[in-house]
C-alpha positions in Angstrom: -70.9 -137.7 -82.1 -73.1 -138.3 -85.1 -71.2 -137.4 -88.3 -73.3 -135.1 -90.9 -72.1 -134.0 -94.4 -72.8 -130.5 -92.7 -70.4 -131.5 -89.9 -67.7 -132.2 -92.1 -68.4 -129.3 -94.5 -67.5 -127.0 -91.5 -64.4 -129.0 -90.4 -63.6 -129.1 -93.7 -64.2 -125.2 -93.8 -62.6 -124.5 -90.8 -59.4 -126.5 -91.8 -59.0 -124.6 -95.0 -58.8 -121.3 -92.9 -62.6 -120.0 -93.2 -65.0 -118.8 -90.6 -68.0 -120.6 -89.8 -70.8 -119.7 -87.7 -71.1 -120.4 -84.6 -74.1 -122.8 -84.5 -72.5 -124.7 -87.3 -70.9 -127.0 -84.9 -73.0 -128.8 -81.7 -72.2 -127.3 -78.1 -70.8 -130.6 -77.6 -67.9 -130.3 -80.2 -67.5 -126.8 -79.9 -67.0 -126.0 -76.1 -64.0 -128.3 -75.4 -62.5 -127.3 -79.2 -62.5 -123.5 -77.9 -61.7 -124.0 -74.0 -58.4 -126.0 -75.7 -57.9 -122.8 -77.7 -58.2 -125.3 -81.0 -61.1 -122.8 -82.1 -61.8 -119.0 -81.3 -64.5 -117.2 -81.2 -64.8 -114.1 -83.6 -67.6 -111.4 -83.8 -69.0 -110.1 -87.0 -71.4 -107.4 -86.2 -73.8 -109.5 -83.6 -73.1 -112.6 -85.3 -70.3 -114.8 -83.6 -68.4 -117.0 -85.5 -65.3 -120.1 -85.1 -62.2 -120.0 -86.5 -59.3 -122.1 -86.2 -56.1 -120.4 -85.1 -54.0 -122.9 -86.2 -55.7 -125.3 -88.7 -52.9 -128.1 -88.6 -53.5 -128.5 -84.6 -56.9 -128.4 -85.5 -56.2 -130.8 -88.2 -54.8 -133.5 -86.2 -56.8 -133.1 -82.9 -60.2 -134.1 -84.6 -59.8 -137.8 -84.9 -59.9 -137.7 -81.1 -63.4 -137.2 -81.1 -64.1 -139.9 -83.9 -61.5 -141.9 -85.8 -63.4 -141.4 -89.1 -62.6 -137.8 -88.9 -58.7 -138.7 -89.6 -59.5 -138.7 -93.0 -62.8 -135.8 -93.9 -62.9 -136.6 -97.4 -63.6 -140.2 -96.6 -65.7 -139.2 -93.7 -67.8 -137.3 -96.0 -68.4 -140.0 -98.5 -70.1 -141.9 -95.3 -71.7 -139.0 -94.0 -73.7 -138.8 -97.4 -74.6 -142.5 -97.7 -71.8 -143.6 -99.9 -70.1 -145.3 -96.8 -69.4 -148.9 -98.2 -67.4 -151.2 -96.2 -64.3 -150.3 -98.2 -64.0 -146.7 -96.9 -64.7 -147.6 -93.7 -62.3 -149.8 -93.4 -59.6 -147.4 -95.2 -60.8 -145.0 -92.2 -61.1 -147.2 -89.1 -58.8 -150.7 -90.1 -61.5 -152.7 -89.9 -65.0 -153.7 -91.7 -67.3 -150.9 -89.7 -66.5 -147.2 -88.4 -65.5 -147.8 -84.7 -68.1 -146.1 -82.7 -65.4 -147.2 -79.2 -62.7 -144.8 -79.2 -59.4 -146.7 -79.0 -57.6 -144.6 -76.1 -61.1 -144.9 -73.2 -60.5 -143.6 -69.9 -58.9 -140.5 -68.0 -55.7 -139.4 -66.1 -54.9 -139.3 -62.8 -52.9 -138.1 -60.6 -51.8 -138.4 -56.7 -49.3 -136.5 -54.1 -48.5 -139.5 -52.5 -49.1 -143.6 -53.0 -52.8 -144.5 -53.1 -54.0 -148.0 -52.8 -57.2 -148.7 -55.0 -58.8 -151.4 -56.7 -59.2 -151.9 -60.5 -60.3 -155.1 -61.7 -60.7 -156.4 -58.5 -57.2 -156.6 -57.8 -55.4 -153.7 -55.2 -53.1 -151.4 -57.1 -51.1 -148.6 -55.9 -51.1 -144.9 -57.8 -48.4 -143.0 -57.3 -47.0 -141.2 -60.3 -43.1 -139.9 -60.3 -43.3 -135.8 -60.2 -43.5 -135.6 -63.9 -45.4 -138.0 -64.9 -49.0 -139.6 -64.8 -51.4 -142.7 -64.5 -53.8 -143.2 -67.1 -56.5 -145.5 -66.4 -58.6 -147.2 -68.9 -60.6 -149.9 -67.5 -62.6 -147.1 -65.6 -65.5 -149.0 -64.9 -63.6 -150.9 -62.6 -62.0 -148.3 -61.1 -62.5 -148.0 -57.3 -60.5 -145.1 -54.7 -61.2 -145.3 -50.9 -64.2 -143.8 -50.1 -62.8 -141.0 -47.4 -60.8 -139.8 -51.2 -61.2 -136.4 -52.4 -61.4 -136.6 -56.2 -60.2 -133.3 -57.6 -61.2 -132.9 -61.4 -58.1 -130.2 -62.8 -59.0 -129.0 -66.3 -55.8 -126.9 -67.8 -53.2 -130.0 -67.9 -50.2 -127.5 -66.6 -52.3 -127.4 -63.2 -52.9 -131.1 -63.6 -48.7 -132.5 -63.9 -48.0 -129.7 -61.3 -50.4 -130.7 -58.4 -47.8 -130.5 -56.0 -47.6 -126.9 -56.3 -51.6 -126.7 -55.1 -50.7 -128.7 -52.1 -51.5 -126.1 -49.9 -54.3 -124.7 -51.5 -56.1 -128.1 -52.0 -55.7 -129.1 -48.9 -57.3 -126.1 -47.2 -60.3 -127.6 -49.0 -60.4 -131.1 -47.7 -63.0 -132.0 -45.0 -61.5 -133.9 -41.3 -63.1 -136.9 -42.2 -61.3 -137.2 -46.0 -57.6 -139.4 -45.7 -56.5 -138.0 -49.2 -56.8 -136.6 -52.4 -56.9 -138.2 -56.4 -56.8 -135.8 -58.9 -58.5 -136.3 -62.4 -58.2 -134.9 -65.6 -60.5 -135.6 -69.0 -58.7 -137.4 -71.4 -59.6 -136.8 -75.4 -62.7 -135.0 -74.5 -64.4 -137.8 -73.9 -67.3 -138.4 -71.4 -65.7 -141.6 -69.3 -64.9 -139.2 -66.3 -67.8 -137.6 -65.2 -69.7 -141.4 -66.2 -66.7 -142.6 -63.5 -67.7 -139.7 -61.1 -71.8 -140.9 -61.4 -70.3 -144.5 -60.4 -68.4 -143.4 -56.9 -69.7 -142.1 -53.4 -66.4 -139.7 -53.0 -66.9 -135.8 -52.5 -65.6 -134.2 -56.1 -63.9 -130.9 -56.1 -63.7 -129.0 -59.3 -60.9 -127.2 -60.2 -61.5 -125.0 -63.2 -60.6 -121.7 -64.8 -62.4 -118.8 -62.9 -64.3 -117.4 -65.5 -67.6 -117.4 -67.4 -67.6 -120.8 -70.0 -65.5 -122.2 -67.2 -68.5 -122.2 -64.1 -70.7 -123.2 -67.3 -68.6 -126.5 -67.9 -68.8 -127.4 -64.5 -72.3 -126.3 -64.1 -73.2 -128.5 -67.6 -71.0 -131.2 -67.9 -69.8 -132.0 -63.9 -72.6 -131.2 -61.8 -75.1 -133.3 -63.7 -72.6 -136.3 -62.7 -71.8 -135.6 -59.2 -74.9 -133.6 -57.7 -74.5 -132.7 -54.5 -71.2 -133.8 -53.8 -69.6 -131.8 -55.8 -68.3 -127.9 -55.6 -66.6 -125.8 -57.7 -63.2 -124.7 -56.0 -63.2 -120.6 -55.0 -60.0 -119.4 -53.1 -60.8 -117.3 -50.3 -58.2 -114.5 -52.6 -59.9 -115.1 -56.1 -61.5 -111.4 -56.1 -58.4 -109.9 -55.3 -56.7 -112.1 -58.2 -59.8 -111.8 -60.5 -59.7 -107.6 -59.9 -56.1 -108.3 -62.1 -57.4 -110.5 -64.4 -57.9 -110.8 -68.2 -60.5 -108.2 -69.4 -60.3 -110.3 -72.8 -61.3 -112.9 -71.5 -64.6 -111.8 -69.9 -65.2 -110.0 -72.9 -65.1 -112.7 -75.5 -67.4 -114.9 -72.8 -70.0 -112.6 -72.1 -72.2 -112.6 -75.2 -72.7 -116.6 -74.5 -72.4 -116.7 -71.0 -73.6 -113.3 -69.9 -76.8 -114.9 -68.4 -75.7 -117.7 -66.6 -76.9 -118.8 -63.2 -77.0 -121.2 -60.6 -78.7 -121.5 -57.4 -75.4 -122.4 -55.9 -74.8 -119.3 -53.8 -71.0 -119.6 -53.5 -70.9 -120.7 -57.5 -73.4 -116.6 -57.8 -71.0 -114.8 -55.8 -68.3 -115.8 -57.9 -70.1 -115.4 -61.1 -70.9 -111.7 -59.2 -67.5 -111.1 -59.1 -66.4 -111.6 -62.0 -69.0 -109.4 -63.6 -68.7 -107.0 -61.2 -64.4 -106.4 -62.4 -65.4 -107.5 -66.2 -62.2 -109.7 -65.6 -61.5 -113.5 -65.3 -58.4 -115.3 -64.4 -56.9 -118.4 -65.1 -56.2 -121.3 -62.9 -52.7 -121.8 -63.8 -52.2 -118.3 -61.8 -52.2 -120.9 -58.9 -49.1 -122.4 -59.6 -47.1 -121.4 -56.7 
């Protein structure tokens, strides 16, 4: 992420409680700041706009994104030229602005013990219930081929896979011996680079609602082609007819075009027009 005084006028903004509009901030930054719920969107007349509901989270979460945001006056200062080695250094610890994040990689997560490779060397995953692995040597990173990768976006759904058990499963082809799941870690892009790397089938497991089919469509699909699907439960109209109306609503203004020549990934996005509702993934939590 490049960083522009205007960027950091509008975090800056934001942070101090103000509006902005919504094209202030790059698709990039923006969709995974309000799919965390760190920014909303709020109409003003037929222009939308971001807020921050809670500028402190908001606050703190930016550096995850680039370490020179941990300080925006100082970031500011570089963003307009004045970035001598000093500031940097006051920002990142050392004589340049770190461009490599510090925390690389993703999570993941298993039902049972899975034997991969990472570095060359075997390695077993198998994460206590409560807990997860985080792997960040990801390039090296290597699950059995006949693996079912299941990317989980709401983290609940991801430390609680045992509850899907059933429902995952009904999902996994006769030829597949298991299932990793996979969860984004910091917003950054080393998962779906990770998921261009590997032959395994992926399985998305998302919210089922409008900017949720668009982040699969936009950010997953891209990586995996076609081996990947987006996961639709045979009951998701009956759940959807009972969903959040809110929801659709505040997604319809951006997403109410979207499409897909994906004809399960159209019947969904059908459906979900056709109730005006959404629904969460976490309503899966048996």
């Amino acid at each position: 992420m490049r960083l522009t005084a205007r960027l950091i006028e509008n975090l800056k903004r934001l942070i101090e409680g103000e509006d902005v509009a919504f094209s202030s901030l790059s698709k990039s930054l923006s969709d995974p700041l309000v799919s965390e719920g760190l920014l909303t969107i709020a109409y003003h007349g037929t222009r939308r706009l971001l807020r921050a509901p809670n500028p402190d989270t908001l606050k703190m979460a930016l550096p995850r994104f680039n370490e020179a945001l941990s300080n925006l006056d100082i970031a500011e200062e570089i963003a307009n030229g004045n970035g001598a080695r000093a500031l940097q250094a006051s920002i990142s610890g050392n004589s340049k602005t770190r461009a490599v994040r510090s925390c690389p990689g993703f999570l993941v997560n298993t039902y049972e013990n899975m034997e991969c490779m990472l570095n060359g060397n075997h390695i077993s995953i198998n994460p206590p219930i409560g807990s997860t692995a985080y792997i960040a040597d990801w390039k090296t990173f290597i699950p059995p081929v006949s693996v079912l990768i299941v990317g989980v976006e709401n983290m609940e759904n991801f430390l609680m896979i045992r509850k899907h058990r059933e429902l995952i499963e009904s999902f996994m082809r006769a030829d597949e011996t298991g299932v990793i799941f996979v969860a984004r870690y910091a917003f950054s892009s080393d998962l779906t680079e990770w998921l261009r790397m590997i032959p395994n089938r992926y399985l998305h497991f998302g919210d089922f609602d409008l900017a949720g089919i668009d982040i699969f469509l936009n950010q997953f699909k891209p990586a995996v082609g076609d081996r990947g699907s987006f996961l639709i439960p045979n009951d998701i109209e009956d759940r959807i007819c009972h969903g959040s109306r809110h929801r659709y609503d505040e997604h319809y203004s951006r997403y109410a075009n979207l499409s897909t020549p994906d004809s399960d990934l159209t019947r969904l996005i059908g459906i979900i027009h056709r109730h005006r509702r959404t629904y969460d993934q976490e309503g899966y939590i048996e």
